[in-house]
C-alpha positions in Angstrom: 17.7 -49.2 -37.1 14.0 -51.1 -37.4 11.2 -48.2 -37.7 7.7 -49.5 -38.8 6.1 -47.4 -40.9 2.0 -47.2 -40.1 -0.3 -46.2 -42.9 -3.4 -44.5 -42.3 -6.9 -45.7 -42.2 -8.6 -45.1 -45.8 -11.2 -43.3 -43.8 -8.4 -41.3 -42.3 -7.1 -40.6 -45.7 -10.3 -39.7 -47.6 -11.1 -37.6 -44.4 -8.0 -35.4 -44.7 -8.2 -35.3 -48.8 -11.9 -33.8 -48.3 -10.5 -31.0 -45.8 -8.0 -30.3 -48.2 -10.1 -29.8 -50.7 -12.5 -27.9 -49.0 -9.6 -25.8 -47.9 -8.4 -24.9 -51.2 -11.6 -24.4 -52.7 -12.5 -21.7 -50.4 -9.3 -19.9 -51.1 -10.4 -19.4 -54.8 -14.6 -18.9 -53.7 -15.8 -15.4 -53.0 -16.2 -14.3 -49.2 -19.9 -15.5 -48.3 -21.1 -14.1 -44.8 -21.6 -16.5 -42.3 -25.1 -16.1 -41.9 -25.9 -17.1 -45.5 -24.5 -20.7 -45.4 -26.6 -23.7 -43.9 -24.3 -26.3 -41.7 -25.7 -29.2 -41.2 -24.3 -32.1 -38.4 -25.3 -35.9 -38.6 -24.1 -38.9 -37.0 -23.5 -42.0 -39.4 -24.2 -45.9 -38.9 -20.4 -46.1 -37.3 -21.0 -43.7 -35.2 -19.3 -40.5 -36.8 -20.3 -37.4 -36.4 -20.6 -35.2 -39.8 -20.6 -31.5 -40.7 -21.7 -30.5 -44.1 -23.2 -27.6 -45.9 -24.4 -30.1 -48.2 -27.9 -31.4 -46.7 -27.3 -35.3 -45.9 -29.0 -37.9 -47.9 -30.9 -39.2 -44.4 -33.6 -37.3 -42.6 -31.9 -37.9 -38.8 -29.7 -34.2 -38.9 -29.9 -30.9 -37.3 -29.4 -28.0 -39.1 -27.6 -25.3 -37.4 -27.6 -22.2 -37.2 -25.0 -19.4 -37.3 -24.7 -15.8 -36.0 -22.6 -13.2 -37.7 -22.7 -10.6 -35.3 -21.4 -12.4 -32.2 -17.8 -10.6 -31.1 -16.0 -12.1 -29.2 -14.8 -9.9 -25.7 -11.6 -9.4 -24.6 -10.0 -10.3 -21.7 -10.5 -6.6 -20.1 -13.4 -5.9 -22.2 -15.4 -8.5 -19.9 -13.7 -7.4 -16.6 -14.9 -3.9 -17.0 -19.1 -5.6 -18.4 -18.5 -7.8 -15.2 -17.7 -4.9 -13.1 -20.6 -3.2 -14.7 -23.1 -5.5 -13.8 -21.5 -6.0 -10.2 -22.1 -1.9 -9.8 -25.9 -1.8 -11.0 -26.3 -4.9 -8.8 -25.0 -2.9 -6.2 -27.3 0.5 -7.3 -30.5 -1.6 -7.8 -29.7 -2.9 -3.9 -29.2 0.7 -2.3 -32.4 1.9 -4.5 -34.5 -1.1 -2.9 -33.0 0.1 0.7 -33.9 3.7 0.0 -37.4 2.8 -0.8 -37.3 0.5 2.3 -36.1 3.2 4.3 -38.4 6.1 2.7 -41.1 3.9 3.8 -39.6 3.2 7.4 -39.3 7.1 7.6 -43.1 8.0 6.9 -44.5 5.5 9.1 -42.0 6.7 12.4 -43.0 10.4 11.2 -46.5 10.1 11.6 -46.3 8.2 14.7 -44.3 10.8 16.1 -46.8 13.6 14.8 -49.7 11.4 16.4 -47.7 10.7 19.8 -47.3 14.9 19.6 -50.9 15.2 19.3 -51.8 12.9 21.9 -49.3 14.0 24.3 -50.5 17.8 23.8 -54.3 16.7 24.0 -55.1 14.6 27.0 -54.2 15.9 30.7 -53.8 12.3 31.5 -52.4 9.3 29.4 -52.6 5.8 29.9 -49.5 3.7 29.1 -49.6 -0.4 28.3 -46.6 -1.6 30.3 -45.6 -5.7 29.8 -44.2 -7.3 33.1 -41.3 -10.1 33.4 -44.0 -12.6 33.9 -45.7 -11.9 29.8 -49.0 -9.8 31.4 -49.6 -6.2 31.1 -50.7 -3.2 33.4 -52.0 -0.2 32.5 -51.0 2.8 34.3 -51.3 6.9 33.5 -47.6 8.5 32.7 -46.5 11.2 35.4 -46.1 15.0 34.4 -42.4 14.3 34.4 -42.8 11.0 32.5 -45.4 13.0 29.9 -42.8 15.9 29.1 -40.1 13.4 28.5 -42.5 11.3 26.4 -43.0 14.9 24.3 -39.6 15.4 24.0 -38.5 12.3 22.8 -41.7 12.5 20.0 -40.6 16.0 19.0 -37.1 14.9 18.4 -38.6 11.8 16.5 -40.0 14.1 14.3 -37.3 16.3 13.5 -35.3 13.2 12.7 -37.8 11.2 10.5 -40.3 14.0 8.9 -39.0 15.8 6.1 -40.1 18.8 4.6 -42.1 18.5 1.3 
């Protein structure tokens, strides 16, 4: 049986003993919060990326930035803040439409209360009639034409005009 046995880089090696080290010594070092400690990430001549709280002996780093309060969400704790937002999407959407529609509702009640008034007013009213062809006539409604007219307004009203 031939097995080769492959040692490590030393960069490998001194990379591990420093982890190590910095493992243990934070077993036996008092609990600091997170927010208190500076990190610090570089990128070296070889191209390796460094984390540090020791501030690097070059001025090319970034210093970064912890945030103690950050909790992560569970699973069902972000279903039910997804389903939260998707139902005050949903309210702010209806509100919008019942402001649309409030609106909607005062203009077709006072043109029911004007029709009403006109209607009631004049013995004779001209009506603006568009023909297949795109030009308009003008012609007075009948008596029959006039009460349906009224009807139709009154009912208008009654549906659209609400009581304040």
């Amino acid at each position: 049986m031939n097995t080769k046995v492959k040692h490590l880089p030393k960069e490998f090696t001194y990379c591990l003993l420093a982890i190590s080290i910095a493992i243990v010594g934070n077993l036996y070092s008092p609990p600091v919060a997170a927010k208190d400690i500076a990190i610090y990430r570089w990128v070296d001549k070889n191209n390796v990326v460094h984390f540090s709280q020791n501030l690097p002996k070059d001025d090319n780093y970034t210093q970064l930035t912890t945030v103690s309060s950050f909790k992560a969400l569970s699973k069902k704790e972000r279903q039910a803040l997804k389903e939260r937002d998707a139902a005050e999407k949903v309210l702010a959407e209806e509100k919008e439409q019942l402001v649309a529609n409030e609106e909607t509702f005062k203009r077709n009640c006072q043109a029911a209360k004007d029709n009403i008034k006109m209607l009631s007013s004049f013995n004779e009213v001209l009506i603006t009639e568009e023909n297949s062809d795109g030009t308009t006539t003008n012609r007075v409604l009948s008596d029959q034409e006039k009460q349906e007219q009224l009807a139709l307004s009154k009912k208008h009203m009654g549906l659209y005009c609400r009581e304040e």
